[in-house]
C-alpha positions as CSV (number, residue, x, y, z in Angstrom):
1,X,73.6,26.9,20.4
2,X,70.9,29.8,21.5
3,X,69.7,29.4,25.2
4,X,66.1,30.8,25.1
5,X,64.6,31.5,28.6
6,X,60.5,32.0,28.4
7,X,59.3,34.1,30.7
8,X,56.9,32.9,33.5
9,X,53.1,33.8,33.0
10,X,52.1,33.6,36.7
11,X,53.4,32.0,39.8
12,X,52.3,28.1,40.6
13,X,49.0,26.8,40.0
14,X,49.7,24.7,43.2
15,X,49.1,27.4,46.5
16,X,45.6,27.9,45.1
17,X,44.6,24.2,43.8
18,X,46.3,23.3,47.7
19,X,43.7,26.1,49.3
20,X,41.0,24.4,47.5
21,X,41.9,21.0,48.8
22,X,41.8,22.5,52.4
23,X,38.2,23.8,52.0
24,X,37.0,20.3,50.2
25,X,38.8,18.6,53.4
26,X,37.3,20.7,55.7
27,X,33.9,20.3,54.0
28,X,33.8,16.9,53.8
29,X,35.2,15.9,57.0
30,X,32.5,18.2,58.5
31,X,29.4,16.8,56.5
32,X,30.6,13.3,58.3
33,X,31.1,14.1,61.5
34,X,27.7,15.4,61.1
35,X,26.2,12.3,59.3
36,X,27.8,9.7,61.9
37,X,26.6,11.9,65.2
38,X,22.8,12.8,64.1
39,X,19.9,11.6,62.4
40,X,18.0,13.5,59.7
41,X,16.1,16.2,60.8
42,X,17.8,16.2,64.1
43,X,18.6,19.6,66.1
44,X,20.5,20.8,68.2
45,X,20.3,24.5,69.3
46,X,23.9,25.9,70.7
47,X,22.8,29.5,70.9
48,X,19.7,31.6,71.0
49,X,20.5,31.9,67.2
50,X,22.5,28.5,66.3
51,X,21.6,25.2,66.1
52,X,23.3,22.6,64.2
53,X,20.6,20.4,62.3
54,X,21.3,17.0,59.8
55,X,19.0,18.2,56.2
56,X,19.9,17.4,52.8
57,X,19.1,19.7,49.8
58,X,18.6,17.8,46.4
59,X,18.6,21.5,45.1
60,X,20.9,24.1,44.4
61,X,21.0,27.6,46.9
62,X,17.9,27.8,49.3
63,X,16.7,24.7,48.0
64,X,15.9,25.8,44.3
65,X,15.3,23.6,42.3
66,X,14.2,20.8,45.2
67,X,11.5,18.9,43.7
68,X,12.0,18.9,40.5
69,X,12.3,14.9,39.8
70,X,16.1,14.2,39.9
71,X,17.4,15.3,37.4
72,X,18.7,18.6,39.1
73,X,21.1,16.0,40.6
74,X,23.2,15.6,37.3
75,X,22.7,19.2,36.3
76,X,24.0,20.9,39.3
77,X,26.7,18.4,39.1
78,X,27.4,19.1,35.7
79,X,27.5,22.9,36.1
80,X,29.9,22.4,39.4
81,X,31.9,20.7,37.1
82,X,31.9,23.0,34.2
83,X,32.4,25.9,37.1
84,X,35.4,24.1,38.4
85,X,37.6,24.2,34.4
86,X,36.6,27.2,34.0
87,X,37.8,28.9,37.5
88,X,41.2,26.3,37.1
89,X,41.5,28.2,33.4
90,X,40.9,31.4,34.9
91,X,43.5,30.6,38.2
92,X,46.1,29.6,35.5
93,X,45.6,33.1,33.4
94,X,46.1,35.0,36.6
95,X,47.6,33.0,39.0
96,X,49.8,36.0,40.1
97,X,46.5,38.3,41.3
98,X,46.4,37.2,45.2
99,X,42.9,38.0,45.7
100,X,41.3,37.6,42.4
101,X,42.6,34.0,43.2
102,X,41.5,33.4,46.3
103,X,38.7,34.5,46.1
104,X,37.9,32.2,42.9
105,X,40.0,29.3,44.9
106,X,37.4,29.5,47.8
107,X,34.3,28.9,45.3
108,X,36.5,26.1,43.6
109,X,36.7,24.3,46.9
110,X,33.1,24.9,47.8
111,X,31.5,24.0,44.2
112,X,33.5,20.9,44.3
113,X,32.4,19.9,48.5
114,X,28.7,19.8,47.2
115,X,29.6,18.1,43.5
116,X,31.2,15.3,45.7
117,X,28.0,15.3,48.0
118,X,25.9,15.0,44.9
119,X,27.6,12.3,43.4
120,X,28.2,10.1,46.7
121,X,24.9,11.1,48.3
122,X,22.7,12.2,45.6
123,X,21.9,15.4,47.9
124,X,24.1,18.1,49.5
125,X,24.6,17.6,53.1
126,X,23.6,20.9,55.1
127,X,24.1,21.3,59.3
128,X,24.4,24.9,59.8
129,X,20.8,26.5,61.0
130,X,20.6,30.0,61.6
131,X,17.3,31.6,63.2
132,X,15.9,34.6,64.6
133,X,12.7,33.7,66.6
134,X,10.7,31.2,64.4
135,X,12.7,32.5,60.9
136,X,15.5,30.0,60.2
137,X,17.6,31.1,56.9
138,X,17.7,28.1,55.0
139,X,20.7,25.6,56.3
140,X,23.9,25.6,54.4
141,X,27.4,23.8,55.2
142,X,30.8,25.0,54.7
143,X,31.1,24.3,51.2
144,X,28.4,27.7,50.9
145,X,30.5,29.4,53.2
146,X,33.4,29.2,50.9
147,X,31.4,30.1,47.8
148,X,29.6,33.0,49.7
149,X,33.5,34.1,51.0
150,X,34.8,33.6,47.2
151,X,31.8,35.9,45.9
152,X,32.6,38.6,48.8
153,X,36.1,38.1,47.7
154,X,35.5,39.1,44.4
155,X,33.2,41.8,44.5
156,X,36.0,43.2,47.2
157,X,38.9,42.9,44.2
158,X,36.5,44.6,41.8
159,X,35.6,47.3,44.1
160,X,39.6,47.4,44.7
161,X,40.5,47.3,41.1
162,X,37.6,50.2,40.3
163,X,38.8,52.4,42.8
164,X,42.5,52.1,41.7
165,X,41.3,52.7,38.0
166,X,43.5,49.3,37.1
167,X,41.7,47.5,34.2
């Protein structure tokens, strides 16, 4: 009898799916220990630049999409979703390119944080306030900071990838 042996495509799905976990955790844990210690619209400044602040977005980035009767709710939930197969298809096809993969793990984690804010909440939970003066950049949470890290990420392997001429 012939042994075949195939030949692995990639390492584990598991490292990244287990980073992703980590950012959801972190996310979530954050958005309530936020939600149990203030009340909405409640500020507190910890630097000349920093407050933390309880404000919910029913939008998508910077509040787009805000006011637009409800059903951005199921939308942005929807595309979170969609986002989600798509980066675990694309995590599985190249599972062995370290920062392609992290970098896509750290949006995974983050789109996920805010689609389980939408669905438990109907709103994503923000806290972090940044300000210069009166100017405050709208308030995000950690789930943004990992898709804003992911996006760096990837425009870092690009720039890696151009610069080496491997396509």
């Amino acid at each position: 009898m012939a042994r075949t042996l195939s030949k692995p495509t990639g390492t584990s799905l598991a490292p990244w799916l287990g980073l992703a976990f980590v950012i959801i955790l972190c996310d979530q844990l954050s958005k309530i220990a936020i939600l149990r210690v203030f009340s909405y619209g409640e500020a507190v400044p910890l630097t000349g630049f920093f407050n933390l602040v309880l404000v919910y977005n029913q939008g998508a980035a910077f509040n787009f999409l805000a006011s637009a009767g409800g059903w951005q709710r199921w939308a942005l939930t929807a595309l979170g979703l969609v986002a989600a197969l798509v980066i675990g298809y694309m995590l599985k096809r190249h599972s062995a390119q370290r920062l392609f993969c992290t970098a896509l793990t750290f949006i995974l984690g983050g789109a996920l944080g805010n689609v389980i804010d939408r669905l438990a909440y109907g709103h994503v939970i923000d806290f972090l306030d940044f300000h210069l003066n009166t100017w405050h950049f709208p308030a995000f949470n950690l789930a943004d900071s990992a898709i804003t890290v992911g996006a760096i990420l990837l425009i870092l392997d690009e720039l890696r990838r151009v610069r080496h001429g491997s396509r």
